[in-house]
C-alpha positions as CSV (number, residue, x, y, z in Angstrom):
1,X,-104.9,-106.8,-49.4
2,X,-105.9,-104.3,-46.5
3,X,-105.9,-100.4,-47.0
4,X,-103.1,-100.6,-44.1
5,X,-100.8,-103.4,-45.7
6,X,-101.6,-101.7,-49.2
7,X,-100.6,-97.7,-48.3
8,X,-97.7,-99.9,-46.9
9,X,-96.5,-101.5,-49.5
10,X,-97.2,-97.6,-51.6
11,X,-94.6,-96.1,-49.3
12,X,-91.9,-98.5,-49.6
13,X,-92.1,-100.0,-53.5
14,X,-88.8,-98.4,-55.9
15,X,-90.3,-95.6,-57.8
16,X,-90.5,-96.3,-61.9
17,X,-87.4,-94.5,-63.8
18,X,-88.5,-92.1,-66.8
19,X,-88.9,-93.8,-69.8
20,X,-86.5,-93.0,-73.2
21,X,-88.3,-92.3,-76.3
22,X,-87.0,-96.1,-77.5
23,X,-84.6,-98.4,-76.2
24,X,-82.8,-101.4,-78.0
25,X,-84.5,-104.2,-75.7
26,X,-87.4,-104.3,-72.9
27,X,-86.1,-106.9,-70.5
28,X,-89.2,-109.2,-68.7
29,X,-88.0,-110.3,-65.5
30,X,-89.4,-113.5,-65.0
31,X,-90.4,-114.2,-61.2
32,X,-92.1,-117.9,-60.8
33,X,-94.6,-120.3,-62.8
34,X,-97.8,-121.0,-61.6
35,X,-98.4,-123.7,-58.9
36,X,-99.1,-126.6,-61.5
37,X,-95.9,-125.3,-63.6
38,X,-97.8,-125.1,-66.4
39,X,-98.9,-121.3,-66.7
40,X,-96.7,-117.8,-65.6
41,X,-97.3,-116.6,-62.1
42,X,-99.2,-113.8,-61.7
43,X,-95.9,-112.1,-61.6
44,X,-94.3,-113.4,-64.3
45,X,-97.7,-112.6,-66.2
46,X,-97.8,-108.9,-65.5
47,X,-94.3,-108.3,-65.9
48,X,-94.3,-110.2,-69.8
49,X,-97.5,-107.9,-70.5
50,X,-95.9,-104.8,-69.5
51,X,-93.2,-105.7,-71.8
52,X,-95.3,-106.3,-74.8
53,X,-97.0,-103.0,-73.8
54,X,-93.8,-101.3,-73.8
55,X,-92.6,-103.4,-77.3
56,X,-95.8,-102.6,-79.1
57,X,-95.8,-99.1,-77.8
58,X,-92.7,-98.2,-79.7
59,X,-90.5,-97.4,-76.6
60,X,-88.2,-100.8,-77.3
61,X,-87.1,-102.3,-80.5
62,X,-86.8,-106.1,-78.8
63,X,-88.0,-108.2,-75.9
64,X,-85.9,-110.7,-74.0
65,X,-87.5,-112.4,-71.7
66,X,-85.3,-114.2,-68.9
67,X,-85.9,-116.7,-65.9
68,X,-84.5,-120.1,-65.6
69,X,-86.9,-121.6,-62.9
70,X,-89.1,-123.9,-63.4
71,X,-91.1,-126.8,-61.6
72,X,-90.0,-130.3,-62.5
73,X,-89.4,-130.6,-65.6
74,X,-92.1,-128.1,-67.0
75,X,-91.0,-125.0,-68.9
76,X,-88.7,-121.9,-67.4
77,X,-90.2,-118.7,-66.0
78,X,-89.1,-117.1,-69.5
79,X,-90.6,-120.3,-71.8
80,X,-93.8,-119.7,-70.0
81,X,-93.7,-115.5,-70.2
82,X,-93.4,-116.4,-74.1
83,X,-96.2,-119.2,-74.1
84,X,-98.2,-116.2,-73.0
85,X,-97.0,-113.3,-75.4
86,X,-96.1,-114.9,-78.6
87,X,-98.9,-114.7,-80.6
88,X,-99.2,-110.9,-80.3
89,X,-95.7,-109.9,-81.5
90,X,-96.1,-109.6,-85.3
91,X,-92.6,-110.3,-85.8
92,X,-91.0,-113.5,-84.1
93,X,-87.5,-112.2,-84.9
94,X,-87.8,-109.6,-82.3
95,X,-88.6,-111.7,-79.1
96,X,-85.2,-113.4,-77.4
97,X,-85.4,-115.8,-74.5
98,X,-82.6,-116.4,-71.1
99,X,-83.6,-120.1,-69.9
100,X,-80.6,-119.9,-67.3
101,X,-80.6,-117.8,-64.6
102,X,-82.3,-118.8,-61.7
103,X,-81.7,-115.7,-59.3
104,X,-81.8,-112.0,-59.8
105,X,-77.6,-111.7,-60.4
106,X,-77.7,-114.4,-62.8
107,X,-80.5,-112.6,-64.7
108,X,-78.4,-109.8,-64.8
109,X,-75.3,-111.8,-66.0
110,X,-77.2,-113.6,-68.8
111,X,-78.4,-110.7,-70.4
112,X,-76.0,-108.9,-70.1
113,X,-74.5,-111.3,-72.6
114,X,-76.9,-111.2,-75.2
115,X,-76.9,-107.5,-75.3
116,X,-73.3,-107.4,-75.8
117,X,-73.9,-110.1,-78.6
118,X,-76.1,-107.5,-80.7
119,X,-74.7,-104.5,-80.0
120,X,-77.3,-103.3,-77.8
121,X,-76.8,-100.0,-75.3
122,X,-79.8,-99.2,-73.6
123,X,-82.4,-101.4,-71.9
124,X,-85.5,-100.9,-69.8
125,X,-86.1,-103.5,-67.7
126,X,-89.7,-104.5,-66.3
127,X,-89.8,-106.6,-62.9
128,X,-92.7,-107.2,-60.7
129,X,-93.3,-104.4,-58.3
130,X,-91.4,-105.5,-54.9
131,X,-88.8,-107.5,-56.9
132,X,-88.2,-104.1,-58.6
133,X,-85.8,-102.4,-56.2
134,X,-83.6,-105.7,-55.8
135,X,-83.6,-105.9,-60.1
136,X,-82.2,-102.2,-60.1
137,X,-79.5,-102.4,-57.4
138,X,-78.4,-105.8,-59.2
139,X,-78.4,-104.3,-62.6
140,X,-76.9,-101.6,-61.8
141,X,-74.1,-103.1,-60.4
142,X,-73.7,-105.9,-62.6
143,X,-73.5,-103.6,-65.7
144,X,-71.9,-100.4,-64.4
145,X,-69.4,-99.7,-66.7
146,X,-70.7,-101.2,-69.5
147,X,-71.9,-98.1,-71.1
148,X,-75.9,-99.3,-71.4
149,X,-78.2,-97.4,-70.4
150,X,-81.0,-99.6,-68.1
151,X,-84.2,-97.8,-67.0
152,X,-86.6,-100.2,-64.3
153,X,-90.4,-100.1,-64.7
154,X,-92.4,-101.9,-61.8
155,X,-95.1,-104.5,-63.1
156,X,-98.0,-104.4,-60.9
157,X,-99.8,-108.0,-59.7
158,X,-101.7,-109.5,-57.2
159,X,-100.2,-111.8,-54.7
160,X,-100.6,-115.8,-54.8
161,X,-101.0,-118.4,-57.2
162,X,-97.3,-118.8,-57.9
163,X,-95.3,-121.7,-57.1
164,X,-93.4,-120.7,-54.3
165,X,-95.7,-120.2,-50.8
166,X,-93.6,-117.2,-50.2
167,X,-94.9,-115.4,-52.5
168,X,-98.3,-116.1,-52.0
169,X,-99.2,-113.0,-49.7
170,X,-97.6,-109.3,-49.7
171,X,-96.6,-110.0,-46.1
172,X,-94.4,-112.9,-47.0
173,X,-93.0,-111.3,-50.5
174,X,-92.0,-108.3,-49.1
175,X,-90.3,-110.3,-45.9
176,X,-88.7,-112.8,-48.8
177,X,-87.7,-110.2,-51.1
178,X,-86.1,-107.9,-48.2
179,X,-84.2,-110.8,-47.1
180,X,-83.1,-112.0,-50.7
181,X,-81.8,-108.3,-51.0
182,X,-80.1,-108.0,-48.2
183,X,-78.2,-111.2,-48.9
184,X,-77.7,-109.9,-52.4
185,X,-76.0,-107.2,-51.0
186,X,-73.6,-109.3,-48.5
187,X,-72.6,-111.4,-50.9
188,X,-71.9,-108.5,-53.2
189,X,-74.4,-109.4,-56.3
190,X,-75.7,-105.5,-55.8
């Protein structure tokens, strides 16, 4: 990417929050599988390894790794994050999987659940760096009033090779993801 389009994208990406000294869960974000279905996206990719960096870090006791997409029948967004991850968490117990949710609410929703289910209050959630800003609003909204605590992290990653051509260049993420926010917000998901 250009020094113009990059200082761009500087200027307008959501700004990380401050991290607690540990949280119950580090939520991946999962955000498309590679173009043959087979692999994580680029995004997907950074966002699970900025998880396990947070995870073996000591700032989170659990990962959950979430995203429902997938191409034909291959694996989900969060299958794939875990393909990629697995074998460097020591214990297996700790890692927890979303296969459902397809779009950013949904993601929200799902997890939502199993934190309820084990008692968990405070989250940081990782998403990839322009997805970031739409993650937070959504959270927040989705889970205001639930008493966890969510903190959002951006994971930094190169444009292209994902599935989905819109996200193949800055240009077109940002224009996709500024769209998909704005209709979040119409329809009231954040």
């Amino acid at each position: 990417m250009n020094k113009f389009w990059k200082c761009f994208e500087g200027k307008f990406l959501t700004k990380d929050d401050d991290l607690p000294a540990q949280a119950d869960v580090v939520i991946a974000v999962g955000i498309d599988v590679s173009k043959d279905g087979k692999n994580a996206s680029p995004y997907s990719a950074s966002v699970a390894q900025k998880a396990l960096e947070i995870f073996n870090d000591d700032k989170a006791k659990n990962i959950l790794l979430c995203g429902g997409y997938r191409l034909n029948q291959g694996l989900t967004e969060a299958e794939l994050m875990h393909a990629l991850i697995a074998r460097q968490v020591l214990d297996p117990e700790k890692v927890f999987l979303e296969t459902q949710s397809k779009q950013t609410y949904l993601n929200a929703d799902l997890t939502l659940q199993i934190l309820q289910e084990h008692g968990w209050h405070s989250a940081i959630i990782v998403a990839q760096q322009w997805h970031a800003r739409r993650v937070r609003a959504t959270f927040k909204k989705r889970w205001a009033n639930t008493g966890i605590k969510i903190y959002v992290i951006k994971a930094p990653s190169e444009y292209g090779s994902g599935s989905q051509k819109q996200l193949d260049h800055f240009i077109t993420f940002c224009l996709w993801d500024t769209l998909a926010f704005v209709a979040s917000k119409l329809k009231g998901y954040c």
